[in-house]
MIZAMAR-169137 format. One line per field, with one value per residue: y, x, z of N, C-alpha, C, O in turn; residue in one letter. Coordinates in steps of 0.2 Angstrom, whole numbers, plus 5000, padded with zeros to 4 digits. Example, Ala and Ser with C-alpha at 12.3 -4.5 7.8 and 13.67 -1.06 7.14 Angstrom:
BEGIN
nc2 <- [4972 | 4989]
nc1 <- [5066 | 5064]
nc3 <- [5039 | 5035]
cac2 <- [4978 | 4995]
cac1 <- [5062 | 5068]
cac3 <- [5039 | 5036]
cc2 <- [4984 | 5000]
cc1 <- [5066 | 5064]
cc3 <- [5039 | 5039]
oc2 <- [4983 | 5006]
oc1 <- [5071 | 5067]
oc3 <- [5042 | 5040]
aa <- [A | S]
This chain:
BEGIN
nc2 <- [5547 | 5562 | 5567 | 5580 | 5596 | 5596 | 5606 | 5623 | 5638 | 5656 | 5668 | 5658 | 5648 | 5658 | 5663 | 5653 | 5652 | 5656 | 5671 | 5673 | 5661 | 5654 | 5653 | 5638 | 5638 | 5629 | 5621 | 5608 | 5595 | 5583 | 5579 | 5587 | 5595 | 5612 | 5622 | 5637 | 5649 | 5659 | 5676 | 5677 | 5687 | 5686 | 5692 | 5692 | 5681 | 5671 | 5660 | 5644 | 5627 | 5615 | 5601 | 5583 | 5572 | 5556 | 5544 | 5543 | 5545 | 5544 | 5558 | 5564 | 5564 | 5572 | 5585 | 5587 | 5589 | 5600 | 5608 | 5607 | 5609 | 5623 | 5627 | 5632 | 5633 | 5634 | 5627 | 5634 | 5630 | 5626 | 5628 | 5620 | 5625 | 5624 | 5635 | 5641 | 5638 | 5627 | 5612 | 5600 | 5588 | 5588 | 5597 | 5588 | 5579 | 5586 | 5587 | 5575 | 5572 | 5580 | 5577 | 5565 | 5566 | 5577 | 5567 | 5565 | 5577 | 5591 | 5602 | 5616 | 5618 | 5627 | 5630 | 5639 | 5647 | 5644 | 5647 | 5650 | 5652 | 5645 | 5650 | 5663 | 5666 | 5661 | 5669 | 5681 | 5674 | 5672 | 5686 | 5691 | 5685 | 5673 | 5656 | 5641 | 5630 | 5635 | 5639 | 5629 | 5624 | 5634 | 5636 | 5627 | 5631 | 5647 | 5647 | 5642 | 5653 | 5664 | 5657 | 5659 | 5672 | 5678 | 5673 | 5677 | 5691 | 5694 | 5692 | 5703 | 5713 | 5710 | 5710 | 5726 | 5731 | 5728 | 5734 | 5749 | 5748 | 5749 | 5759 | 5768 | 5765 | 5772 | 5783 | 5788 | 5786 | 5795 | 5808 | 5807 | 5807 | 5820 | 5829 | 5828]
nc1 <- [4885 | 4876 | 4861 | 4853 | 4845 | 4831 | 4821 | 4814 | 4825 | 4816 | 4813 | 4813 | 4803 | 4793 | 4793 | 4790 | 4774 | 4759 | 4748 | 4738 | 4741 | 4741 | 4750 | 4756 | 4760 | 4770 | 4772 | 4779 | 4778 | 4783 | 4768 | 4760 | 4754 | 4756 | 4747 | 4747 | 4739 | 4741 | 4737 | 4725 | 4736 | 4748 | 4753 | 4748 | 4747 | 4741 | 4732 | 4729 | 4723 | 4727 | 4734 | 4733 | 4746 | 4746 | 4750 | 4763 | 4759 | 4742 | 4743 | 4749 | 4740 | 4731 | 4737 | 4740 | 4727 | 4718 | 4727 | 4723 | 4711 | 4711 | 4715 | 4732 | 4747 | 4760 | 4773 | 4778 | 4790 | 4793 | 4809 | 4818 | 4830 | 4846 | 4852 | 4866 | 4863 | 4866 | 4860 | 4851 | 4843 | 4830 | 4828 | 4834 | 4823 | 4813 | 4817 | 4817 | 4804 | 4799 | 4808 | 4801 | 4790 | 4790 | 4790 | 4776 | 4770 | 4765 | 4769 | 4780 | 4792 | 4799 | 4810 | 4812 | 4819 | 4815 | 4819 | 4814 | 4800 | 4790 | 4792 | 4792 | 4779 | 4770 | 4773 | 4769 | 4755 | 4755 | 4757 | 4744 | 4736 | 4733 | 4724 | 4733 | 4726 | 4721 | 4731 | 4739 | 4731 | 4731 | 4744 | 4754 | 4745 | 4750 | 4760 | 4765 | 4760 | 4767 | 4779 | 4777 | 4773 | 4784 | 4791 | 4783 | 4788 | 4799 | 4800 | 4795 | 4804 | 4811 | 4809 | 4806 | 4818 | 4823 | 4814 | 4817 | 4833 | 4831 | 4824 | 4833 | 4846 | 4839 | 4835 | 4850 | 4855 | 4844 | 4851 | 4863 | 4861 | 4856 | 4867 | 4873]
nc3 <- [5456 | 5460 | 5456 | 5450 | 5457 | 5454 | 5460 | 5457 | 5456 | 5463 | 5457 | 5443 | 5447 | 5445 | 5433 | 5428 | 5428 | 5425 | 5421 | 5431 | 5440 | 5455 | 5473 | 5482 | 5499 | 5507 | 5524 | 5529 | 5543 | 5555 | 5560 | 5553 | 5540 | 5535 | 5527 | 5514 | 5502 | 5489 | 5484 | 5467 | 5461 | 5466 | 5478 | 5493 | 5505 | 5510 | 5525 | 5524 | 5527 | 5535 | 5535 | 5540 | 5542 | 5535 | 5527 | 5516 | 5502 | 5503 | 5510 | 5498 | 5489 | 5496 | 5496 | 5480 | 5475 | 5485 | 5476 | 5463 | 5465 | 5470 | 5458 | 5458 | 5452 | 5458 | 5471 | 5485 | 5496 | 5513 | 5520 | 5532 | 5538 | 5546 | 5559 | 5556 | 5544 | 5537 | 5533 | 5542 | 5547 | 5548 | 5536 | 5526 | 5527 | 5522 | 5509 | 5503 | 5505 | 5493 | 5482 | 5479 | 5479 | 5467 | 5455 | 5452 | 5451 | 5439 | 5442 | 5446 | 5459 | 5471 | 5485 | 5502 | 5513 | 5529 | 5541 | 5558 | 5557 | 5562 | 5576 | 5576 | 5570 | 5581 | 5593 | 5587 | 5589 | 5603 | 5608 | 5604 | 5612 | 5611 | 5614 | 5619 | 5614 | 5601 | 5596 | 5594 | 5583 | 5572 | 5572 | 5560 | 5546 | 5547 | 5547 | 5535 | 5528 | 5532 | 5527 | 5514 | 5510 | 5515 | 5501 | 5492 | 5495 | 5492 | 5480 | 5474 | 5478 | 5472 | 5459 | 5458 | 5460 | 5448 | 5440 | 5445 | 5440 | 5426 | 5421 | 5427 | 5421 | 5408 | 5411 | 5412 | 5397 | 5392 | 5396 | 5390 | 5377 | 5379 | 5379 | 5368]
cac2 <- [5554 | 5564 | 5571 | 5588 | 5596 | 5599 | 5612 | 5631 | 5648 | 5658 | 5668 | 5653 | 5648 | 5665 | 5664 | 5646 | 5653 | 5659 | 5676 | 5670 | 5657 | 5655 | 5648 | 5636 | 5637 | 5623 | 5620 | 5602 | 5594 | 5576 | 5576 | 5589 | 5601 | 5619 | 5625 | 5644 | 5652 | 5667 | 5678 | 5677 | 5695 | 5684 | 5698 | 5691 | 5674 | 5668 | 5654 | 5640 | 5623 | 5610 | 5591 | 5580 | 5566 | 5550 | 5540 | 5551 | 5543 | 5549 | 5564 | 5570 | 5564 | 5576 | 5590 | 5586 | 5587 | 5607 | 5611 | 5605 | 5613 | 5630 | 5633 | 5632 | 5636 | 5631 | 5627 | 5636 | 5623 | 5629 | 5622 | 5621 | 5624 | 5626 | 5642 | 5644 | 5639 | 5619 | 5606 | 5594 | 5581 | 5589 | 5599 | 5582 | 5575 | 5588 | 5587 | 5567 | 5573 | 5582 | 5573 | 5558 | 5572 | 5578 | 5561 | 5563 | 5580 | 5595 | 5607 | 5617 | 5617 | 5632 | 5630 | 5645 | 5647 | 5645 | 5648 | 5655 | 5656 | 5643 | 5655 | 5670 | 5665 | 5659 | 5675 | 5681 | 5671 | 5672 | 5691 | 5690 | 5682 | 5666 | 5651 | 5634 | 5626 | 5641 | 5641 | 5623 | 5623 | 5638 | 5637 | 5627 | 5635 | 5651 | 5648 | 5641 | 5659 | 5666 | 5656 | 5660 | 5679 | 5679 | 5672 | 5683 | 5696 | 5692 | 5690 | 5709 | 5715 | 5707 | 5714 | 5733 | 5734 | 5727 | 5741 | 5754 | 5749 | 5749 | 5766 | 5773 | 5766 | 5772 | 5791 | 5790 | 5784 | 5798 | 5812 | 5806 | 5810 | 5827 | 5831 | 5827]
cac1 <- [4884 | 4868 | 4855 | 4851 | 4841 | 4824 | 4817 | 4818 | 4823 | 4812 | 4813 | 4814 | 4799 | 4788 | 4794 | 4786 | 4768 | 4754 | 4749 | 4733 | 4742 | 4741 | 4754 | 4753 | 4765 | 4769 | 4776 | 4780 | 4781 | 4782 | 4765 | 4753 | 4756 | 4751 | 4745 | 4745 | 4737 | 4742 | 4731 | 4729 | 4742 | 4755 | 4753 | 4746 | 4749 | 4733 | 4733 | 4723 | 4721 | 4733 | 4733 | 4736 | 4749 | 4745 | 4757 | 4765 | 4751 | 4738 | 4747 | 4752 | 4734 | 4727 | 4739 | 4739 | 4716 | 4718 | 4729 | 4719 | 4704 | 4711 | 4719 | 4738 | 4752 | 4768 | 4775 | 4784 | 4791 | 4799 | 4817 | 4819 | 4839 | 4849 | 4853 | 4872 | 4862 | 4869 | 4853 | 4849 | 4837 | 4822 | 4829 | 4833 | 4817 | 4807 | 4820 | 4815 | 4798 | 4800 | 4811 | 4797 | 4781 | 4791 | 4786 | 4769 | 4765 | 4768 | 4767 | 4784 | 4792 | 4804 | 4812 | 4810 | 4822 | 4811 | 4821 | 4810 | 4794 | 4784 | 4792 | 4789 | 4772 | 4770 | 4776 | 4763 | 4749 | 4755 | 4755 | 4737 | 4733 | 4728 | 4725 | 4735 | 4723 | 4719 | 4739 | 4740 | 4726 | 4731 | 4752 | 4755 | 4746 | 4750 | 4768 | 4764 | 4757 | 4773 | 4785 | 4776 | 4775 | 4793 | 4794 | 4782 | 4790 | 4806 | 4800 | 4789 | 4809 | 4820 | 4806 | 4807 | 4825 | 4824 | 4814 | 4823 | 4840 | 4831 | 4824 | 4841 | 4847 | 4834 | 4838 | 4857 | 4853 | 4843 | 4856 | 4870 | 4857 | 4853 | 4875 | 4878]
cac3 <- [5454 | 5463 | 5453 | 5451 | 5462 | 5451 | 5462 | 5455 | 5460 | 5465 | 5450 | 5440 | 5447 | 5445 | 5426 | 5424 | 5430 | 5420 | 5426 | 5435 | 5444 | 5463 | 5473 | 5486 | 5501 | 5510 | 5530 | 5531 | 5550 | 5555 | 5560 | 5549 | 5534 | 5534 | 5519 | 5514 | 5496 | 5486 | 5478 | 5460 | 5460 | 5471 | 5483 | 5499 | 5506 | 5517 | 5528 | 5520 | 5532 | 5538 | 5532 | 5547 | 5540 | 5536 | 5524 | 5510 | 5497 | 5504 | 5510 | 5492 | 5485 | 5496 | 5493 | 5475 | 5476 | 5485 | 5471 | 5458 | 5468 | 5471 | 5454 | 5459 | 5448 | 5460 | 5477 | 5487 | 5502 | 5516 | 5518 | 5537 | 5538 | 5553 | 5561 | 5553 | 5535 | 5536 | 5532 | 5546 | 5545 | 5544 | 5528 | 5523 | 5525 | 5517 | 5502 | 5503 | 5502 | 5487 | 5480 | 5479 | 5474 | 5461 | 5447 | 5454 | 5449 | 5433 | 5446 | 5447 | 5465 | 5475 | 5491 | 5504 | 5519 | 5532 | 5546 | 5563 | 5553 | 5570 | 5580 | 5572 | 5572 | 5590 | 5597 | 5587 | 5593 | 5610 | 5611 | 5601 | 5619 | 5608 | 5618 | 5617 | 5609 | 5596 | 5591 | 5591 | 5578 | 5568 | 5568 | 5555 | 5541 | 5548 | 5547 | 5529 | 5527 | 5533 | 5521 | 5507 | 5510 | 5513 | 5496 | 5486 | 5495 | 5488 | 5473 | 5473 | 5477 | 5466 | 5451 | 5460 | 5461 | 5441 | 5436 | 5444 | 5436 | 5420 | 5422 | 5429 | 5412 | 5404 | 5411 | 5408 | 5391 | 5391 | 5399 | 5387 | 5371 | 5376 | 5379 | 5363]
cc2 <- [5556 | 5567 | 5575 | 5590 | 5597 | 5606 | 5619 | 5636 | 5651 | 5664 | 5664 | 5650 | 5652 | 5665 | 5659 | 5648 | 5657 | 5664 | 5676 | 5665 | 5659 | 5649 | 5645 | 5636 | 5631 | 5622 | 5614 | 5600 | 5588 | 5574 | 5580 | 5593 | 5608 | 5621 | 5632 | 5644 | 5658 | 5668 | 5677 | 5681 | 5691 | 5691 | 5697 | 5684 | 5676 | 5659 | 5650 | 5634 | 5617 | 5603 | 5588 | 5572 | 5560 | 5544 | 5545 | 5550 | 5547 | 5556 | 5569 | 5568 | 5572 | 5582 | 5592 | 5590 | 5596 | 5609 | 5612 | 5613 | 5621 | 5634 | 5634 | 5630 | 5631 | 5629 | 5630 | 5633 | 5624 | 5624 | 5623 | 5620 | 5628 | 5634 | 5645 | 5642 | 5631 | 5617 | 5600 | 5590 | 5582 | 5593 | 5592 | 5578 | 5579 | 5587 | 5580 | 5569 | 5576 | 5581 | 5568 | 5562 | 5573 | 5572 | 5563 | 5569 | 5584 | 5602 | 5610 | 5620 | 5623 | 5630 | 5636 | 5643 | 5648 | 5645 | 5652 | 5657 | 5651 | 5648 | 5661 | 5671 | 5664 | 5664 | 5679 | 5682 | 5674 | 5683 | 5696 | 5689 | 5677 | 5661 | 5645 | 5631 | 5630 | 5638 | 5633 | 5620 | 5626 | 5637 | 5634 | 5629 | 5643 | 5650 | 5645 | 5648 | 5663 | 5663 | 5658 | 5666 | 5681 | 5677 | 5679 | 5692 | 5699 | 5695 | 5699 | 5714 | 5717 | 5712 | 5723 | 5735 | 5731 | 5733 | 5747 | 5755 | 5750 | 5757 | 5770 | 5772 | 5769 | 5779 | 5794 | 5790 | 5793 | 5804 | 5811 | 5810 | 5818 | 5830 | 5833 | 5832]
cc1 <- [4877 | 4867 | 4855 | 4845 | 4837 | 4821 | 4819 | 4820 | 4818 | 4809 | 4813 | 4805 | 4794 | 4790 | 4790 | 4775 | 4764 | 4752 | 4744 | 4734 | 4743 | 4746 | 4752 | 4761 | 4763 | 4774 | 4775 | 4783 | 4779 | 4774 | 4757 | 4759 | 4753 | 4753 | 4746 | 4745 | 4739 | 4737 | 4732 | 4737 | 4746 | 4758 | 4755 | 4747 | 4742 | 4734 | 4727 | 4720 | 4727 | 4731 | 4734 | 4738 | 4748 | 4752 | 4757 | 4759 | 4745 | 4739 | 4746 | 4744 | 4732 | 4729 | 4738 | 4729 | 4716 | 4722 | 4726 | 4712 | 4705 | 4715 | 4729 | 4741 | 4758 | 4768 | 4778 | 4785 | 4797 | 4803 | 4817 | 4829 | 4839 | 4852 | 4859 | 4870 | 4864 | 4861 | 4855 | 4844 | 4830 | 4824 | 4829 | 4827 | 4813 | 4812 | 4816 | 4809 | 4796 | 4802 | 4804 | 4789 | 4782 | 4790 | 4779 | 4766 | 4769 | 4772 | 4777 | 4786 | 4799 | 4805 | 4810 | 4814 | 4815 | 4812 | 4817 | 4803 | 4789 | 4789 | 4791 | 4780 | 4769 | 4770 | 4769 | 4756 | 4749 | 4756 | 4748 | 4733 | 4731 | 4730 | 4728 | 4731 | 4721 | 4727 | 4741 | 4737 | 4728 | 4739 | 4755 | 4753 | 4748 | 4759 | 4770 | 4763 | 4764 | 4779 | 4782 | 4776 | 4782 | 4795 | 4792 | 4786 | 4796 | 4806 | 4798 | 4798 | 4814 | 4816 | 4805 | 4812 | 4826 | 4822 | 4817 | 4830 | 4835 | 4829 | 4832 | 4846 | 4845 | 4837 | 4846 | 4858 | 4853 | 4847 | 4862 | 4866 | 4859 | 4860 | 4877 | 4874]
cc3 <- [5456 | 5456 | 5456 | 5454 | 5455 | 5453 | 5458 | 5461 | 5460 | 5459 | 5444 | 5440 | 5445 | 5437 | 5421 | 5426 | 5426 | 5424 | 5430 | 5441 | 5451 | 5463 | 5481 | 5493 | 5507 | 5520 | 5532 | 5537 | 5548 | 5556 | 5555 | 5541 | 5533 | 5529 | 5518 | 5504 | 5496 | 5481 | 5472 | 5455 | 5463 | 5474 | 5491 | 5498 | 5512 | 5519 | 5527 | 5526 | 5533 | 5539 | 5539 | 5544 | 5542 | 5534 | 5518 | 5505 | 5497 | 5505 | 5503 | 5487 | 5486 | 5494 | 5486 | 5472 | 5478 | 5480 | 5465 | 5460 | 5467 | 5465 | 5454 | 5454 | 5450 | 5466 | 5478 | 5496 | 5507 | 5520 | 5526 | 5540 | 5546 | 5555 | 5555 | 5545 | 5534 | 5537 | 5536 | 5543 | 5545 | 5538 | 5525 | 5522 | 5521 | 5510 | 5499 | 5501 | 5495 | 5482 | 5478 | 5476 | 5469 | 5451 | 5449 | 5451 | 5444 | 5438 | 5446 | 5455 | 5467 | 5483 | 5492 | 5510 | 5525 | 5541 | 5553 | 5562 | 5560 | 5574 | 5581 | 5574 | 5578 | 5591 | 5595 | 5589 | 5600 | 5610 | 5607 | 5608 | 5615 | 5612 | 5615 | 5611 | 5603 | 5592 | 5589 | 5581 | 5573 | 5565 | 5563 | 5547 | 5542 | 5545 | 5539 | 5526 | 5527 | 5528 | 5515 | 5508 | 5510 | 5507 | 5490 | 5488 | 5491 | 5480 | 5470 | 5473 | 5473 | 5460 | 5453 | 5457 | 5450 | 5439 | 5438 | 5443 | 5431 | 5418 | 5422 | 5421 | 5409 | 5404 | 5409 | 5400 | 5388 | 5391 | 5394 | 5380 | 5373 | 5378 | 5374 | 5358]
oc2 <- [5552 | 5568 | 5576 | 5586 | 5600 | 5610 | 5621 | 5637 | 5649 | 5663 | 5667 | 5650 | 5648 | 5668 | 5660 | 5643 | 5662 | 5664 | 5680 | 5664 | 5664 | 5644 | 5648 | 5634 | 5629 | 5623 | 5613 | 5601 | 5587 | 5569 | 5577 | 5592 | 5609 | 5621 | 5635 | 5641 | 5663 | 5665 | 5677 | 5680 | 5693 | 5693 | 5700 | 5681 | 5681 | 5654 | 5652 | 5635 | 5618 | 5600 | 5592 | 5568 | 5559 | 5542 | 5549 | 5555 | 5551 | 5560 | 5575 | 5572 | 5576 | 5586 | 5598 | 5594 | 5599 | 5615 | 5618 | 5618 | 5625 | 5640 | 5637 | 5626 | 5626 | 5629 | 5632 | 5634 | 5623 | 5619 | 5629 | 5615 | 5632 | 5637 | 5650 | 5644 | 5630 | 5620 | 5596 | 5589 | 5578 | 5593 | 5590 | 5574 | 5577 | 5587 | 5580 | 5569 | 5574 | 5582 | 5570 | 5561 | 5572 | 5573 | 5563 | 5569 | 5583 | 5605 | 5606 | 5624 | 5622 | 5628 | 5640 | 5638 | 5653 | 5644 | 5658 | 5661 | 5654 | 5650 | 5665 | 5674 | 5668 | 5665 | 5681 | 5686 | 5677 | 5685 | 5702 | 5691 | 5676 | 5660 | 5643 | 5630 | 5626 | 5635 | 5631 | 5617 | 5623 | 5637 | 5638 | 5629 | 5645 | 5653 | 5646 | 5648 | 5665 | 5667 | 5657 | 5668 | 5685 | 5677 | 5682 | 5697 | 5704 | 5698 | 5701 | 5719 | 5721 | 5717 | 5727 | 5739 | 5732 | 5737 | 5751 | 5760 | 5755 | 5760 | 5773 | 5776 | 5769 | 5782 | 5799 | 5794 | 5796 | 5807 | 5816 | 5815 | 5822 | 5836 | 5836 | 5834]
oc1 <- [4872 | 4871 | 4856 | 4841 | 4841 | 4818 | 4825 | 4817 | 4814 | 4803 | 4813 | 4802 | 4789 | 4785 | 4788 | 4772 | 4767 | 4753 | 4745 | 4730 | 4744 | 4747 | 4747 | 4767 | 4758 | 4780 | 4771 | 4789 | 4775 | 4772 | 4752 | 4764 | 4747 | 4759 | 4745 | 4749 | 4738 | 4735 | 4738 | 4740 | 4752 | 4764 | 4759 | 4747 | 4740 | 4735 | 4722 | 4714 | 4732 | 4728 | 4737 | 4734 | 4748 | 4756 | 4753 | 4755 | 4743 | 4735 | 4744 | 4743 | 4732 | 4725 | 4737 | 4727 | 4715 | 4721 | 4725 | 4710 | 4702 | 4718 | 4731 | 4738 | 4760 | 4762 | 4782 | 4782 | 4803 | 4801 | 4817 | 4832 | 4835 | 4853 | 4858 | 4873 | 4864 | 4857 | 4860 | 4842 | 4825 | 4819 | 4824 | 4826 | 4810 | 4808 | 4813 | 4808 | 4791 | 4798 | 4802 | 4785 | 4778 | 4790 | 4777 | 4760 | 4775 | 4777 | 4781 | 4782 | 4804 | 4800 | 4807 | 4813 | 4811 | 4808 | 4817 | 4801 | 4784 | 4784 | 4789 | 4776 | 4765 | 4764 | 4765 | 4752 | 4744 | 4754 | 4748 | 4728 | 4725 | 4736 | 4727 | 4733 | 4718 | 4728 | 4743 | 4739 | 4728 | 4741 | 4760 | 4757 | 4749 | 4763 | 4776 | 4767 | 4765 | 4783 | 4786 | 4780 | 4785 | 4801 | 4796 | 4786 | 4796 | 4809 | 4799 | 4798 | 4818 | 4819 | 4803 | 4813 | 4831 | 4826 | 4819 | 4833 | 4833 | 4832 | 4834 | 4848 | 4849 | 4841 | 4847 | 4862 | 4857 | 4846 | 4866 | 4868 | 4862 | 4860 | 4882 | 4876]
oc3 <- [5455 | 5451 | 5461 | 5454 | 5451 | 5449 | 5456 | 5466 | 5456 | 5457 | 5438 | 5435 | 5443 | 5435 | 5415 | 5424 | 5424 | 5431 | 5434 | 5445 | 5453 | 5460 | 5484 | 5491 | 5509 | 5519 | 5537 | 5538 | 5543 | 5553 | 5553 | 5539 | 5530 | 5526 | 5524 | 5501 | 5500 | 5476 | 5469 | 5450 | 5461 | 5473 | 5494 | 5493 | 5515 | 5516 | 5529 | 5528 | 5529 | 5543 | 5543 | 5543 | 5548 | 5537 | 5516 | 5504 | 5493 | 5502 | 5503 | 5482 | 5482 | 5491 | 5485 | 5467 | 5473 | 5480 | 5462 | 5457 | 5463 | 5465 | 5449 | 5451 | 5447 | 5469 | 5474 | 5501 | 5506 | 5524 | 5527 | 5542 | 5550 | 5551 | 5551 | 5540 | 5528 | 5541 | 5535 | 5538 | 5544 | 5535 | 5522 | 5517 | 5516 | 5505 | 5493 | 5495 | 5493 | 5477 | 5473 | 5472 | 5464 | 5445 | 5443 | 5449 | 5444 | 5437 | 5445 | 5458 | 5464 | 5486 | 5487 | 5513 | 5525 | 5546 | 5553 | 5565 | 5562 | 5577 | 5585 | 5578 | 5579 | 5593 | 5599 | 5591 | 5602 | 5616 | 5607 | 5610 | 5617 | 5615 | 5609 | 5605 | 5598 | 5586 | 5584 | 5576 | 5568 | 5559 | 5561 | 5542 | 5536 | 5540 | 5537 | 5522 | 5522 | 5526 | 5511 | 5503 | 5506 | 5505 | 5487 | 5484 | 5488 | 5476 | 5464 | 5469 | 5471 | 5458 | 5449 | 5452 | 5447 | 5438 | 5434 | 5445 | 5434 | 5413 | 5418 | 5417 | 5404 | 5399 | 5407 | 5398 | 5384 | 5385 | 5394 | 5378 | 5369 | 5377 | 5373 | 5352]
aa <- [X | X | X | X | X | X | X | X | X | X | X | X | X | X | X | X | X | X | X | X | X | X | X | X | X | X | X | X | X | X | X | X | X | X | X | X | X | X | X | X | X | X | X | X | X | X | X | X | X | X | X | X | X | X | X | X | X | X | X | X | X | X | X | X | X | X | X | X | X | X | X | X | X | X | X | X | X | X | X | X | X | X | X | X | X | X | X | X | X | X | X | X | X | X | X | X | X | X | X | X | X | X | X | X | X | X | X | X | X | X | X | X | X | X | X | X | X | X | X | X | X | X | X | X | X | X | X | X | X | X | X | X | X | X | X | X | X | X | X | X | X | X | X | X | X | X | X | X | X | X | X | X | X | X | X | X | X | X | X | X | X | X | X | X | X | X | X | X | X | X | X | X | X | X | X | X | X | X | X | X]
């Protein structure tokens, strides 16, 4: 029988976080890791720096060490899924990756569809006029940066469209009061 995924929703996550907490996003490749930081508001996503993998140990030490360092709350770890939404094998590996950090730290963990976000960025770059070796240097936390804005954006949506049902309730409420 599989085990349940651990990670949370997105909402799930944002519930477990102190209201100072910063999140840390994460864009895992075979050969680095870009990082990106949200402000204490989880507003803005900024591109932080990018690990250049070793073996996971080390890897998740150092990830673990800027966490610590910067305060971090959560992850948010983006899912690299296939165009039609099916998990290939690098979905699969970052699960495995997570999968395997998840004993090691308290830290609470979100997926993030991260469908397009190196080519989003790339395009980017390249019509920035950045040079090869700029965007080599820069794209994976950027594109860290990128999944983690599409999360808090997510998240800045879901709690809008909360408070305006609860107003529009609020005023039919109110509207039925003053009928009667």
């Amino acid at each position: 029988m599989a085990k349940p995924d651990p990670t949370l929703t997105l909402p799930d996550l944002f519930a477990r976080l102190a209201p100072a907490d910063r999140l840390l996003g994460l864009d895992l490749g075979t050969k680095t890791i870009g990082l990106a930081l949200s402000d204490a508001g989880r507003r803005i996503a900024t591109p932080l720096e990018t690990i250049r993998r070793k073996k996971f140990s080390s890897d998740v030490a150092e990830l673990l060490e800027i966490c610590r360092r910067r305060e971090v709350g959560g992850l948010v770890i983006g899912l690299p899924l296939n165009m039609d939404g099916s998990e290939g094998p690098r979905a699969q590996a970052t699960r495995g990756f997570v999968r395997n950090l998840i004993p090691l730290t308290d830290l609470p963990i979100s997926f993030w569809d991260e469908r397009l976000s190196t080519t989003a960025v790339t395009r980017t770059l390249l019509e920035a006029d950045t040079s090869r070796a700029k965007r080599a240097e820069v794209v994976d936390k950027m594109a860290a940066s990128f999944i983690l804005q599409g999360a808090l954006d997510r998240v800045q949506t879901m709690a809008r469209a909360a408070r305006e049902a609860e107003d529009e309730a609020r005023a039919r409420a109110a509207a039925i009061d003053t009928q009667r």
